[in-house]
C-alpha positions as CSV (number, residue, x, y, z in Angstrom):
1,X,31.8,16.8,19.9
2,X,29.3,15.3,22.6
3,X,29.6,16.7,26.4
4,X,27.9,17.4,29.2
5,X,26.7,20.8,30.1
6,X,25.6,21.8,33.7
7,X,23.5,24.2,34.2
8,X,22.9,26.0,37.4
9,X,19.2,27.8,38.4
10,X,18.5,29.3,41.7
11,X,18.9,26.2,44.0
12,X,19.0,23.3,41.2
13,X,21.6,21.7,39.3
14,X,20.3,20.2,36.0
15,X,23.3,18.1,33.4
16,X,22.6,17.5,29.9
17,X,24.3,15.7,27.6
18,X,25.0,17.8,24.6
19,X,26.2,17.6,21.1
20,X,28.0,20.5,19.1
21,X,28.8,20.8,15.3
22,X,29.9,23.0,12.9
23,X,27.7,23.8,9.7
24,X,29.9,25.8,7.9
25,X,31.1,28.8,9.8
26,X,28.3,28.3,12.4
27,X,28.5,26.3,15.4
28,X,25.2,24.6,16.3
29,X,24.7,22.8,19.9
30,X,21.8,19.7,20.1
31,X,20.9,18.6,24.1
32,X,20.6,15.0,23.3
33,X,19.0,14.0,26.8
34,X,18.7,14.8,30.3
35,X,21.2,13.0,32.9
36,X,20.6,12.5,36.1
37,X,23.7,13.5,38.5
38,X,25.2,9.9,38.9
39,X,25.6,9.6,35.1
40,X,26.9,13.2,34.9
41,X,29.6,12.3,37.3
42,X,30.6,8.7,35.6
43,X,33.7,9.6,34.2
44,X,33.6,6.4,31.6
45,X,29.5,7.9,30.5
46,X,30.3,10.1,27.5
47,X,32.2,6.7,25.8
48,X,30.2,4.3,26.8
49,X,26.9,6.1,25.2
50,X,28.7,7.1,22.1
51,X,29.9,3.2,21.9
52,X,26.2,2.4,22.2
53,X,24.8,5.2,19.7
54,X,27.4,5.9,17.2
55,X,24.9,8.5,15.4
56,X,26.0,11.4,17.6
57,X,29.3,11.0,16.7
58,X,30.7,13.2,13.9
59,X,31.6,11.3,10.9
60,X,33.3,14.1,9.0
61,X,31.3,13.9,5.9
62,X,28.5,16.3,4.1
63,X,25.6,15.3,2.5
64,X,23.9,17.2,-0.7
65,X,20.7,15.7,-1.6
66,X,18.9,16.9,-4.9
67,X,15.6,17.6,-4.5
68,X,14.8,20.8,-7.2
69,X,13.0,18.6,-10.0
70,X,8.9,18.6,-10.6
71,X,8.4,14.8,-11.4
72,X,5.8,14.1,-14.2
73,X,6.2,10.6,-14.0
74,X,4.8,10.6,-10.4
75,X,1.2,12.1,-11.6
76,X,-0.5,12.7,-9.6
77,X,1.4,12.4,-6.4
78,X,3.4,14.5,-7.3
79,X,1.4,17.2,-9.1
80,X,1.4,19.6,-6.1
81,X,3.7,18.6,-4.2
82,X,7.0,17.6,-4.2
83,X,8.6,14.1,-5.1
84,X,10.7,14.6,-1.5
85,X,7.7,14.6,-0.1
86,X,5.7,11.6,-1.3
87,X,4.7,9.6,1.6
88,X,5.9,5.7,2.2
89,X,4.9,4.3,5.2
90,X,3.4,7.0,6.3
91,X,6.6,9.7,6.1
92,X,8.0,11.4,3.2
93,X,10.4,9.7,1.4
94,X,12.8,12.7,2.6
95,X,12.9,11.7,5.9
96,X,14.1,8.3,5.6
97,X,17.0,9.3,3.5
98,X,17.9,12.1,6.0
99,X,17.5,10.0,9.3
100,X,19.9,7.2,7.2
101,X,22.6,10.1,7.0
102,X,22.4,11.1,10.6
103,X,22.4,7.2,11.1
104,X,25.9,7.1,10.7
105,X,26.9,10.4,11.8
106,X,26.1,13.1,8.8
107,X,24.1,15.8,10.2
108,X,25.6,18.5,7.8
109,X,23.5,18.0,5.1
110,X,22.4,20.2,2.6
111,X,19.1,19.9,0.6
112,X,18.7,21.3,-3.3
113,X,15.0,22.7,-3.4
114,X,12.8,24.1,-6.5
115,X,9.9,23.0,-7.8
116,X,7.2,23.7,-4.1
117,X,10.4,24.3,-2.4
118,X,8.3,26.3,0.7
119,X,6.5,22.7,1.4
120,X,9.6,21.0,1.9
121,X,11.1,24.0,3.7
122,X,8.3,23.8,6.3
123,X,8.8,20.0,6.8
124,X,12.5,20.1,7.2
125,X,13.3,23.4,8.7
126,X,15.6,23.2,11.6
127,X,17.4,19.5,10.2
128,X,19.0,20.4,7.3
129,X,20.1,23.2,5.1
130,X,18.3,24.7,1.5
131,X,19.7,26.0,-1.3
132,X,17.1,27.2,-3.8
133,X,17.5,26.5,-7.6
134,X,15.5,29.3,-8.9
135,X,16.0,27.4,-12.8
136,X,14.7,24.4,-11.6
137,X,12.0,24.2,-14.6
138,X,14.6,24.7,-17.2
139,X,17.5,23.3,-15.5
140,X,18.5,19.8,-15.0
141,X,20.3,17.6,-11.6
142,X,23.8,18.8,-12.3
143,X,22.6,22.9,-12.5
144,X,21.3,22.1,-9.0
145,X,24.6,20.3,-7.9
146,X,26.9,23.2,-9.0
147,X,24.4,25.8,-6.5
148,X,26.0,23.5,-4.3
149,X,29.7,23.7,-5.1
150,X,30.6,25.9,-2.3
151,X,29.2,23.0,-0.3
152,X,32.6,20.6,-1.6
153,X,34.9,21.6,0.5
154,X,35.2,18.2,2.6
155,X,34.0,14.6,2.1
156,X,30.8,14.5,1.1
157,X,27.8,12.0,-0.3
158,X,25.7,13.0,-2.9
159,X,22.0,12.1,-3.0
160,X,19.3,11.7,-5.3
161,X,15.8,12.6,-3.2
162,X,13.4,9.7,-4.4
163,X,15.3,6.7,-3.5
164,X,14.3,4.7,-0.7
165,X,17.3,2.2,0.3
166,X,18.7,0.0,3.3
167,X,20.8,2.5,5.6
168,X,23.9,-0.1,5.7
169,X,25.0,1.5,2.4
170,X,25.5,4.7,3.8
171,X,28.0,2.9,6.5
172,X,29.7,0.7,3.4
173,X,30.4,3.9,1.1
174,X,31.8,6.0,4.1
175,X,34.4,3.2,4.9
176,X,35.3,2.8,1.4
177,X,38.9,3.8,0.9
178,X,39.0,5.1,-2.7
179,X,38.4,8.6,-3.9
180,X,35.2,8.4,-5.8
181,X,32.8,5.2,-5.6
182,X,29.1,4.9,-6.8
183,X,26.3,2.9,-5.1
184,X,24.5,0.4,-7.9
185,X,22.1,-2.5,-8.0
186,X,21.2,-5.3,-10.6
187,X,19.9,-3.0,-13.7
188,X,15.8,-4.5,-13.9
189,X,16.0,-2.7,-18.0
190,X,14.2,0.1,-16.6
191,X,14.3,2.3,-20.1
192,X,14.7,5.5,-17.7
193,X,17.2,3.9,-15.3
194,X,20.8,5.2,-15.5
195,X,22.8,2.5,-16.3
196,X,26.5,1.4,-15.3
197,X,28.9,-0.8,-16.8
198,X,31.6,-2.0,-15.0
199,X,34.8,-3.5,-16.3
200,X,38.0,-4.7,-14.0
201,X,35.9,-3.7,-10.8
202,X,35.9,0.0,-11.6
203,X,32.8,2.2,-13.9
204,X,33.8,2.8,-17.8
205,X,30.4,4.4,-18.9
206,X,27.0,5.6,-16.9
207,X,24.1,6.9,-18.8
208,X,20.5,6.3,-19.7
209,X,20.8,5.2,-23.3
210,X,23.7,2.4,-22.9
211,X,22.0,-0.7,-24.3
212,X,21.3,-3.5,-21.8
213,X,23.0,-6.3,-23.4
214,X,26.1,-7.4,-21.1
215,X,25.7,-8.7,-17.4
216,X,28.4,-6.3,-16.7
217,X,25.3,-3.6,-16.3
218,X,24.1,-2.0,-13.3
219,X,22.0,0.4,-12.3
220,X,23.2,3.8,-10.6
221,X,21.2,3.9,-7.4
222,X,21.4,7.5,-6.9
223,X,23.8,7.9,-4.1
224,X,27.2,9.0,-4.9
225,X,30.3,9.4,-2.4
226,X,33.8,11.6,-2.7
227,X,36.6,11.3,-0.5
228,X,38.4,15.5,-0.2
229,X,40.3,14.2,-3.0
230,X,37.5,13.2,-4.7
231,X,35.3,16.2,-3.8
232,X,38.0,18.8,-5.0
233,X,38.2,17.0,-8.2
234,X,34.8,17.0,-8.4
235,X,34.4,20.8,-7.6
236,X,37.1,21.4,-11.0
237,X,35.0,19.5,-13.0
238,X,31.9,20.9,-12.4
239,X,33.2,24.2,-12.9
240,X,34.6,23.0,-16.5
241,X,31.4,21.9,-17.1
242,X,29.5,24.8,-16.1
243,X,31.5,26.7,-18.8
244,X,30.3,24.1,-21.6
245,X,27.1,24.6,-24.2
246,X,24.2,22.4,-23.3
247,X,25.5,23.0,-19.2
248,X,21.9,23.4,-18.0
249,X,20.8,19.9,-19.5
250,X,23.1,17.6,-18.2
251,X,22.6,14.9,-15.6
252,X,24.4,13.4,-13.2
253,X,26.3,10.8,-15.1
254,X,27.7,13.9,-17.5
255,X,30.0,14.9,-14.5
256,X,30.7,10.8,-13.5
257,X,31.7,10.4,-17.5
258,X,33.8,13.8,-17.8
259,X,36.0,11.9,-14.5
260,X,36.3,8.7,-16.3
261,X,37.3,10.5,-19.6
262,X,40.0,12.7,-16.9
263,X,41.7,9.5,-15.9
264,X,39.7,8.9,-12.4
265,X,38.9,5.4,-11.2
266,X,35.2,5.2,-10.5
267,X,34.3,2.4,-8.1
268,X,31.4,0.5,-6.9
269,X,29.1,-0.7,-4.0
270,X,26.4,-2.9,-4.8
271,X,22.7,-2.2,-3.2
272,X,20.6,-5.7,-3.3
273,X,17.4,-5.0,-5.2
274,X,15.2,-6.4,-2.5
275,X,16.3,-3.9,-0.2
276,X,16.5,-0.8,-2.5
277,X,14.1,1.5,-5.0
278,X,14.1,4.7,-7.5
279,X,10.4,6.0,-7.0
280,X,9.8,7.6,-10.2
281,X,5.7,5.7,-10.7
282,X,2.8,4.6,-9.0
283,X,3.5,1.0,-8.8
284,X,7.3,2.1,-7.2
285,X,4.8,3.7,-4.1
286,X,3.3,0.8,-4.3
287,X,6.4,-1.5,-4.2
288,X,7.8,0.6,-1.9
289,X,5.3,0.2,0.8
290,X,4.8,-3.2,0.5
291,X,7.6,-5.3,0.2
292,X,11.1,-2.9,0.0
293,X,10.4,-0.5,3.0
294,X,9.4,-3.6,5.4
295,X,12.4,-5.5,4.6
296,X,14.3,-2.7,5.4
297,X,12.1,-2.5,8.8
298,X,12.6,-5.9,9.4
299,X,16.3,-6.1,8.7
300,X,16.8,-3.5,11.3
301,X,15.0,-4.7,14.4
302,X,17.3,-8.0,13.6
């Protein structure tokens, strides 16, 4: 909720336009900027600046971005500190997925930490939420999504935390009307990519070893949304999983192929790969930097 807050000391009157939100059982209150008294008495203000930034308003989702993992591939960017963290541009990859989210109204968002988790505590302190995943080094992404289940409790997207990607999609997958829908781009046969085919509109297999022999393949581009529907469904199903041998290796798609195999309709919104990238190498820094993130620069200033 945004308002305006007057504050009165000795002989002055100051106004500031605040936002409040609640982060669990906590309520947390943002001044967003100072108003002079003319725009604290405009009765039509408050609208008219939420109209114009729609960030401040409260979109009703969570985010969980997974960030636990110590990324080999990335040598030696990576080697002491963590994949988060790589710089693009100039900022850590982090921060652009985390100002996308608050973008379109997510400011509840909750990061997975592990492998240098203090570094990325210190950067991010006071913007999101942590949940440590003390396994991290013998645990894989779904281990660190079920510290998080308590988190599932409303609509909520979840994140990969090396991705670098045009904001729009966050927008797209939010007004998306069906319970469960992935974001994924043209597959470029990346051997390491996590692969999607599609069939009738909807997702009938994810995983890295599917074969890329039909044009019906995509690629998953790590972002993942769940209506409350689909977050309590997925809540059941990670706690079925958690009770299964070989818990602690599974990925991401395991818990996307256990939903298909329940009966759930997985959907789809397509990322174009000009405007999207998985950094797991060097030359993805590279790429990153010099052609994806400034065509998602230039795409926002028009």
């Amino acid at each position: 909720m945004v308002f305006i807050k007057k504050v009165v000391s000795g002989s002055k009157t100051y106004y500031y336009l605040v936002r409040s939100y609640r982060i669990k059982n906590s309520v947390q209150q943002e001044i967003i900027k100072r108003l002079s008294p003319e725009e604290a008495n405009d009765p039509t203000f408050i609208t008219d600046f939420l109209n114009q930034n729609p960030s401040y308003q409260s979109s009703g989702y969570k985010a969980i971005i997974l960030a636990a993992g110590k990324s080999i591939r990335l040598y030696p960017y990576s080697q002491d500190l963590p994949k988060p963290l790589v710089p693009i541009g100039g900022q850590p990859v982090l921060k652009y997925i985390i100002s996308s989210l608050k973008q379109y109204g997510i400011h509840d968002i909750v990061v997975v930490t592990g492998f240098q988790d203090q570094k990325t505590y210190e950067v991010f302190n006071g913007e999101v939420r942590f949940i440590y995943n003390p396994f991290f080094s013998v645990s894989s992404i779904l281990a660190s999504l079920s510290l998080a289940i308590n988190e599932m409790d409303s609509p909520l997207l979840i994140l990969y935390a090396d991705i670098l990607f045009d904001p729009t999609i966050i927008g797209s997958l939010m007004h998306d009307q069906d319970d469960i829908s992935l974001a994924i781009s043209s597959s470029d046969r990346d051997t390491e990519a996590e692969k999607v085919i599609i069939e009738n509109g909807t997702v009938i297999e994810i995983g890295k070893d599917i074969l890329p022999s039909s044009s019906s393949v995509f690629e998953f581009a790590g972002i993942a949304r769940f209506n409350q529907e689909g977050a309590r469904v997925l809540y059941e199903t990670i706690e079925e999983l958690s009770r299964e041998e070989g818990f602690l290796d599974m990925q991401l798609p395991a818990i996307i192929n256990r939903l298909i195999m329940k009966g759930h309709k997985i959907y789809t919104k397509t990322i174009a790969t000009d405007y999207w990238i998985d950094i797991d190498l060097d030359k993805d820094v590279q790429r990153a930097e010099k052609e994806v993130l400034p065509r998602i620069q230039k795409k926002k200033k028009n």
